[in-house]
N, C-alpha and C positions, 0 to 999 in steps of 0.2 A: 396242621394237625396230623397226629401220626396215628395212622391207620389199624384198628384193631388187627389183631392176627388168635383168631379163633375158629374153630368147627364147629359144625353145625351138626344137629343129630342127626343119625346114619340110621336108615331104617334096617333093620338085619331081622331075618326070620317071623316074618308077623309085626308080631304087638310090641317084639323086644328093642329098644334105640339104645345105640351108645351114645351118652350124654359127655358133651366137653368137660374139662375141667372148669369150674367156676374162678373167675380170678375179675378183680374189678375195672370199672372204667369209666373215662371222663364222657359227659354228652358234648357235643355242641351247644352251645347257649342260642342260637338262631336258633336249633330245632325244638329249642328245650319251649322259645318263646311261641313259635311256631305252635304248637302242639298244645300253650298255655290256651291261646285264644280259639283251641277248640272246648278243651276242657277246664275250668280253674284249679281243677284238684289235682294237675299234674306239678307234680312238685318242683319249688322252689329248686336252683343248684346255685347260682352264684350270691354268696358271701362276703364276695370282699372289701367292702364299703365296712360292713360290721367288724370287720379282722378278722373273721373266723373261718373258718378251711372250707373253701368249696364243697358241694354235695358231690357226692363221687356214686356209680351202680355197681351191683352186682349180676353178672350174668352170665351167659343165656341160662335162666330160671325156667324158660315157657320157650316153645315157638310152636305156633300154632298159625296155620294155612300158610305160613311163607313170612312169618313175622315173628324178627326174635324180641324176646320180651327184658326187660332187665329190670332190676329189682331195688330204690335206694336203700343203702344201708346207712342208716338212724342210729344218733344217739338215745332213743325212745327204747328201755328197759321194760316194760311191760308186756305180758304175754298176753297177745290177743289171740283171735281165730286167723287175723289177717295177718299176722307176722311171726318170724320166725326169728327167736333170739338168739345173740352169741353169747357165745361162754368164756370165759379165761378157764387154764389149768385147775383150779381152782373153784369154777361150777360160778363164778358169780358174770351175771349177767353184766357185758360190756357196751351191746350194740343189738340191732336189730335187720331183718330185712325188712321192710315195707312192701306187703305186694297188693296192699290197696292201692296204690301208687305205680307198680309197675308199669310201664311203659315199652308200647314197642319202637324200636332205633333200626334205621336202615343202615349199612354198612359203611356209607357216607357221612354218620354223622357222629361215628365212634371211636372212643381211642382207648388203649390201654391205659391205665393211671399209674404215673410215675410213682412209686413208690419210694425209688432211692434216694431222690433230692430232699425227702421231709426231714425234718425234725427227728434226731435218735432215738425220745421217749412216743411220739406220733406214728414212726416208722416202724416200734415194735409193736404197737396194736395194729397197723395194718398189712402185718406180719401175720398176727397171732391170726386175727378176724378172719381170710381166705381158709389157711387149714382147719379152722372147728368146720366151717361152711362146706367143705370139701370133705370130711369126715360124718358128714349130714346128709351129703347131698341126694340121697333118695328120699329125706325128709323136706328137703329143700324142692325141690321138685314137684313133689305130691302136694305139701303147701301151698305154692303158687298153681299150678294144676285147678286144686280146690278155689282158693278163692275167683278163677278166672268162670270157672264153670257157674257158682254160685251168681257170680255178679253178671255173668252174660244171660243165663236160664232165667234171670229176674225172679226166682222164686226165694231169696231172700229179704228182705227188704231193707234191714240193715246194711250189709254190703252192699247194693243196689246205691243205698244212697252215701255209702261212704267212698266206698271204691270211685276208679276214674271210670270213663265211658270206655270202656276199653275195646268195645267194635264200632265206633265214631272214632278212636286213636289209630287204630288200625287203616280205617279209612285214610284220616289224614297224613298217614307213615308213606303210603300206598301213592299217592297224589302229593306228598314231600318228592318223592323219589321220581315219580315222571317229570316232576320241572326242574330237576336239577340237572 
């Protein structure tokens, strides 16, 4: 597995962080299963039995106490609170983030996603999908921000019961990473 090559945020002057560029990435299937049989709502990624293209993340969206967070992007077109949709040039809704679903990944168990090997009409949407996310990305941020706050404070209860457990994932990120 080839090994993400990203940065983390930099804390500079206070409150202010430079935040990486967002660009997508494969998980590990061990960790994916790993992490399933903490929570169930951690999302599906492998497809291939159905034919259909693996689930692929978008990140680091979050990192919080030492755990970066990554975000699936969904064929799911609907604007919730929990997600943050993509756009084509053209304003119509392509794709989604899911950050009920985000997930934290230790660096172990991450890769960048090939983009170049897909399909030429597959390969322009996951062209296109990076620069709107990246042209957002303070919206992208604050979103997952938001839902992580909401769903950890437990003072939602919608999110609470949609979202994953995402400080029981953290845990399990944490204790992934000593026994490897």
């Amino acid at each position: 597995m080839r090994r993400a090559a990203y940065a983390v945020p930099l804390p500079m002057f206070g409150d202010i962080t430079i935040m990486p560029k967002l660009k997508f990435y494969e998980v590990d299937a061990e960790y994916i299963r790993y992490l399933s049989a903490v929570d169930s709502r951690v999302p599906k990624i492998d497809y291939s039995e159905s034919g259909r293209h693996n689930r692929f993340l978008c990140g680091i969206v979050l990192s919080v106490g030492g755990h970066n967070y990554f975000a699936p992007v969904s064929s799911f077109k609907t604007q919730q609170r929990s997600n943050f949709i993509i756009e084509d040039a053209k304003d119509n809704p392509v794709s989604s983030l899911r950050f009920s679903y985000m997930i934290p990944v230790p660096d172990s168990a991450v890769s960048l996603k090939d983009i170049g090997s897909e399909k030429p009409a597959y390969k322009n949407l996951l062209n296109l999908e990076p620069r709107y996310i990246n042209r957002n990305a303070t919206a992208v941020f604050t979103r997952a921000r938001y839902v992580y706050q909401l769903a950890v404070q437990k003072k939602d209860s919608v999110m609470v019961k949609n979202c994953c457990d995402f400080k029981a994932l953290e845990d399990a990120c944490a204790e992934y990473e000593r026994n490897k």
